[in-house]
N, C-alpha and C positions, 0 to 999 in steps of 0.2 A: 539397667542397660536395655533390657526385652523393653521396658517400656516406652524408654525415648527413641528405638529404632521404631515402636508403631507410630507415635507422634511423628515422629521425621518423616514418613510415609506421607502421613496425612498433611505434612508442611511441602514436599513434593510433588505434589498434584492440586497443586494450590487452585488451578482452577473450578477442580472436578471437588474440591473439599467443600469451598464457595459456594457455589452450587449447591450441594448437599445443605449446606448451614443457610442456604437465603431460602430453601423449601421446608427443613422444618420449621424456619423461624415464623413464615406464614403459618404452616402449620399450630406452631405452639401460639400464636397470635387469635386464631381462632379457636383453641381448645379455652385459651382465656375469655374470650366475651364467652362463647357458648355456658362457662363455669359461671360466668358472671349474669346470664341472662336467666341462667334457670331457675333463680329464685329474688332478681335483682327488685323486682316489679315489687312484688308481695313485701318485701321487706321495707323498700322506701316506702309504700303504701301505709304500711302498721308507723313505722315512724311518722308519718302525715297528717294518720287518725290519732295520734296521743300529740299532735301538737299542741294543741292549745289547751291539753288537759280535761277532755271530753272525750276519751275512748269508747265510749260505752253508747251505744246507739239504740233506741226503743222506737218501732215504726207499725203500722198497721200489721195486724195478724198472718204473716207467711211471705208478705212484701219485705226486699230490703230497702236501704234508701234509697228515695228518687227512683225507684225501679219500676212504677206504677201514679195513676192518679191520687191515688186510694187514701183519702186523711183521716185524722183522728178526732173525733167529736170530741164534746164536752173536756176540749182540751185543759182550761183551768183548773177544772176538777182533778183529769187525770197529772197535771203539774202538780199538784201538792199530795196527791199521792204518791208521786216519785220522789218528791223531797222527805218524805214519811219512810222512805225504806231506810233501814240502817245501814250505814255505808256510805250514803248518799252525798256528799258537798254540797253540787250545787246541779239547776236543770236548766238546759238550754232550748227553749222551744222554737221550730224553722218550718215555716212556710213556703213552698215553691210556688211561684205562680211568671206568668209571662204578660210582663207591661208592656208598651207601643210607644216609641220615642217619637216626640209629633215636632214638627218641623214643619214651618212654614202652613200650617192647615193641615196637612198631611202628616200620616203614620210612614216612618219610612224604615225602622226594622223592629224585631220584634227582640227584647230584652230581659233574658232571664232573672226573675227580682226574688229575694229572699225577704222574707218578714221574720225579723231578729228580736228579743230582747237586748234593748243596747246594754243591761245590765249582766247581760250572762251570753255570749256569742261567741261562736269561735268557729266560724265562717271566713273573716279577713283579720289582716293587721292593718290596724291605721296608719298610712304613709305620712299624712297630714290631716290636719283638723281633728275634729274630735265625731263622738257618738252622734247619731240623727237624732231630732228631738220630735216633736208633733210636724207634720210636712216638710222635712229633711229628710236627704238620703246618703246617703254612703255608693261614689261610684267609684267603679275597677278602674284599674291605672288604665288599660288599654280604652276606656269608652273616653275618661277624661284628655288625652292624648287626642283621638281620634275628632272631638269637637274641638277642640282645643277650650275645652273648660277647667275649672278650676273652685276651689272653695269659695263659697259666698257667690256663686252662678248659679241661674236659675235653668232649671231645662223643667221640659212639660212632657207628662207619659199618662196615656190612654191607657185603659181595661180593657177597650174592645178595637176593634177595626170593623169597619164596613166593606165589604170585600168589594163589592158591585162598585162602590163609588171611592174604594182605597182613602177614606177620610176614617180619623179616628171620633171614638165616642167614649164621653165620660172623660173626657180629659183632666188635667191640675198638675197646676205648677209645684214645683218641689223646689228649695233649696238646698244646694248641698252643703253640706256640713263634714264633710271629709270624703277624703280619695284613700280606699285601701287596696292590700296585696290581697285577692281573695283567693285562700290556699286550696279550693279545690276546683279551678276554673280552668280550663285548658288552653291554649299558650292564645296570646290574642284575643278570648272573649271579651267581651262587652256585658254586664252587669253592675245591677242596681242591690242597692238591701236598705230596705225604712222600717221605722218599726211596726208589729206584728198585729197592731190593735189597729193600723190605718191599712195595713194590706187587706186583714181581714175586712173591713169593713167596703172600702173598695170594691172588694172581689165579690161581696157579697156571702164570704163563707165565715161567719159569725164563730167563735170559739171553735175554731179546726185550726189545726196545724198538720204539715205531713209527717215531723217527727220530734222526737225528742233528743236532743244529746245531753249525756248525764256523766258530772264528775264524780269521780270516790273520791272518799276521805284518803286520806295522807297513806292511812295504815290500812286499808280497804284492798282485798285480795278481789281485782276484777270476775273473775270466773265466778267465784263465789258472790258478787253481787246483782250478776245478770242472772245468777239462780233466783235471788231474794226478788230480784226484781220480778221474773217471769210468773213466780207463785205470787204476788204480791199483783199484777194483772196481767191473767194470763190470755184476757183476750186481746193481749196486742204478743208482736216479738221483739225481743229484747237481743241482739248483741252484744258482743267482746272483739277487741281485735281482732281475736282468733280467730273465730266464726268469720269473719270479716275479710279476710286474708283467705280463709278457706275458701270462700264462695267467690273471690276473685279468681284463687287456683283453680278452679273449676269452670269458670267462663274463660281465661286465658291458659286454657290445657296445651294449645299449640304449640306455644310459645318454649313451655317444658318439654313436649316432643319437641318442637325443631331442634331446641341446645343440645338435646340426646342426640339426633342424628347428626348431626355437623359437627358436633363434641366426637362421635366417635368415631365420624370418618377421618379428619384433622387427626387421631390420635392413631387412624389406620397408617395416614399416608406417611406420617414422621416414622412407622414405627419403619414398613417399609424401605423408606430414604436410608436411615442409618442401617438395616439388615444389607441395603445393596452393598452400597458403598464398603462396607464393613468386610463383606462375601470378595466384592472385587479387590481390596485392598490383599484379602489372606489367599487367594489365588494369585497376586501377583508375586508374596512373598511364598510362595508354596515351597519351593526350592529349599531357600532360609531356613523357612520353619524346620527344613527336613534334615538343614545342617545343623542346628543346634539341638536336634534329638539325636544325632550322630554323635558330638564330643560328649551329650551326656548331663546337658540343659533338663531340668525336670519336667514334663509335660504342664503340670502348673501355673508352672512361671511362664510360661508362653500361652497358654489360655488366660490370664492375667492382663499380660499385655494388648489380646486382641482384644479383650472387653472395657479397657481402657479405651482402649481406641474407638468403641461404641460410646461410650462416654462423656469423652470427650465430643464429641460429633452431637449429640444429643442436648448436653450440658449447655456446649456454646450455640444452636439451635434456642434452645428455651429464652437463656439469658439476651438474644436477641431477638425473640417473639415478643419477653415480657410488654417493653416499652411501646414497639408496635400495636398491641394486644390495646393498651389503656388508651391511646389514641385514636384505635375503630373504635373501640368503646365510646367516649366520647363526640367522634363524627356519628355515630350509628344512632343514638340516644337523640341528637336534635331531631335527625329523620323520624325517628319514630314520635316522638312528642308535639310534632307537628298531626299527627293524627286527631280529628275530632272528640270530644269526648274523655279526652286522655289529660287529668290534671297536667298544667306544666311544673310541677312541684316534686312529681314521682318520677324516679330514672327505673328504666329499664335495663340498665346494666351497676348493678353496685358491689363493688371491691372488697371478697373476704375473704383475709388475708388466709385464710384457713384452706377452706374450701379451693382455692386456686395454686396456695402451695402442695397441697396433697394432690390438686391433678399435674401439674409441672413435673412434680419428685417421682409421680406414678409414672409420664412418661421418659423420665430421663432414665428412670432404672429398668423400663423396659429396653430404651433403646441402647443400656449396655449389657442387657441381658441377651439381644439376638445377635451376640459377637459369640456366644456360646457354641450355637449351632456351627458355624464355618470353622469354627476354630476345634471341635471336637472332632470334623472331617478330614481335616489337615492331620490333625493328630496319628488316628488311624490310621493313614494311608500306610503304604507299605513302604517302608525306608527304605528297601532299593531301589526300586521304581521312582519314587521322590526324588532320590539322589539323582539319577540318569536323568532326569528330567530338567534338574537343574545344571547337571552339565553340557546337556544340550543346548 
């Protein structure tokens, strides 16, 4: 009965209830992305790096990838050394370098190109067509789109540019030989990938690659192979996912403070909402309260019902944050992905069911716990005084 007279309250002030439930449902909306941002990056990130089953990264000594010029000499050499550690599958060797898409005589942008073994790569997925052969190349959906080319089209890319006269030099035709998804490009880029023997020769950097990517075996404990690997040459560096994701967490530390701070103000302002609301509700009933410790009601059972009543108010808050919640998630995620630099393949906000029902549950049991306070106040008062006040 205590209980459904505080619910009946709360069905009584229907609009002041409303109100309460559309601020913490922002609220619990933002405690959700912030739960989801704070570790959303890092984790679509590690799932990105084991896509194609080349977790394992080997790049020049204290460089991560692409993080510098900085390549690997006497790279065939060190290729069959890597295929020499135990553990080992298989090794993917990747060249960075930037081509000149020439057009009409003219260089007219500059085109990030990977030199791949078409036998061991896991750079893109083939949309269509197949592996690049001797002067074929493999381009990103967005550059094929953009010329409006296509497999079995030719385009022509220069090594250099001449700045003074904006004509390119060293030019060659290329065939292409497929259009792939390249998994770590960022939303719209425009790149090429041919194989690693004609980039290098091109670029004029003879047996260099900038890194290595390397599979484990089946049964191959990663962590324990970037050891074997490290002792096995230790004058380059080897990571793991792990490392990998760490050294992200540490370039993108912000992003973990801001979810902390918005996570906790969001979890300030719901707790707040339901404390007023809560306060104002057991002050309007102050009287009530004071007549049913008069016939003999247990204090209890009326602290019971006013924490229901936070409860409720918090409960129905969250359960309308949630779906809100996955919504910004999604709007906020394209915004951010449009950033430079920033694969289109990794989301910045990823759903775990864990980590976001533990902040939910945290705050719904907070917001029936500050029904406590108002309601321990009530209690106390002095049942005369209460009484008069309600017959007044």
């Amino acid at each position: 009965m205590i209980v459904r007279a505080s619910l009946r309250g709360l069905l009584h002030h229907r609009g002041r209830t409303l109100l309460a439930l559309a601020g913490i449902g922002v609220s619990s909306a933002l405690l959700v992305d912030m739960t989801m941002l704070a570790s959303g990056l890092t984790h679509s990130f590690a799932a990105l790096t084991r896509a194609q089953g080349y977790p394992v990264r080997v790049t020049p000594a204290g460089t991560l990838p692409f993080d510098s010029e900085a390549g690997i000499s006497e790279a065939a050499a060190v290729s069959q050394q890597l295929r020499e550690v135990p553990g080992v599958r298989s090794v993917a060797p990747v060249l960075g370098a930037q081509l000149y898409l020439v057009r009409s005589d003219s260089a007219s942008e500059p085109l990030f190109t990977s030199g791949i073994d078409p036998a061991a790569q896991m750079l893109y997925l083939l949309v269509e067509g197949e592996e690049p052969g001797d002067d074929e190349i493999v381009v990103s959906g967005p550059l094929a789109e953009a010329l409006g080319i296509s497999v079995g089209d030719t385009v022509s890319l220069a090594v250099e540019l001449d700045v003074a006269l904006g004509r390119p030099r060293g030019s060659a035709s290329y065939r292409i030989s497929g259009v792939g998804d390249f998994l770590f490009n960022y939303a719209g880029e425009r790149s090429v990938a041919l194989p690693l023997a004609r980039l290098q020769e091109i670029t004029g950097r003879s047996d260099e690659v900038s890194l290595f990517a390397v599979a484990p075996a089946a049964d191959a404990d990663e962590e324990a192979l970037v050891e074997r690997i490290s002792a096995a040459a230790p004058e380059l560096s080897a990571y793991s996912t792990r490392d990998l994701t760490a050294a992200l967490d540490q370039r993108l530390a912000y992003f973990r403070q801001l979810s902390t701070i918005l996570g906790s103000i969001s979890f300030g302002v719901a707790t707040l909402l339901v404390a007023t609301i809560v306060t104002i509700g057991v002050r309007e009933r102050f009287g009530e309260i004071a007549t049913l410790r008069a016939i003999g009601v247990a204090g209890h059972r009326v602290q019971i019902g006013i924490v229901v009543e936070g409860l409720a108010l918090s409960a129905g808050g969250a359960l309308l944050g949630l779906p809100i919640g996955l919504w910004m998630a999604r709007r906020l995620d394209q915004i951010l992905l449009t950033f430079p630099g920033i694969p289109a393949r990794v989301s910045f906000f990823v759903f775990d069911g864990i980590s976001v029902a533990l902040a939910i549950t945290l705050m719904v049991g907070i917001g029936a716990l500050v029904g406590v306070i108002p309601g321990a106040q009530a209690l106390r008062a002095p049942l005369g005084s209460a009484l008069r006040e309600e017959a007044d």
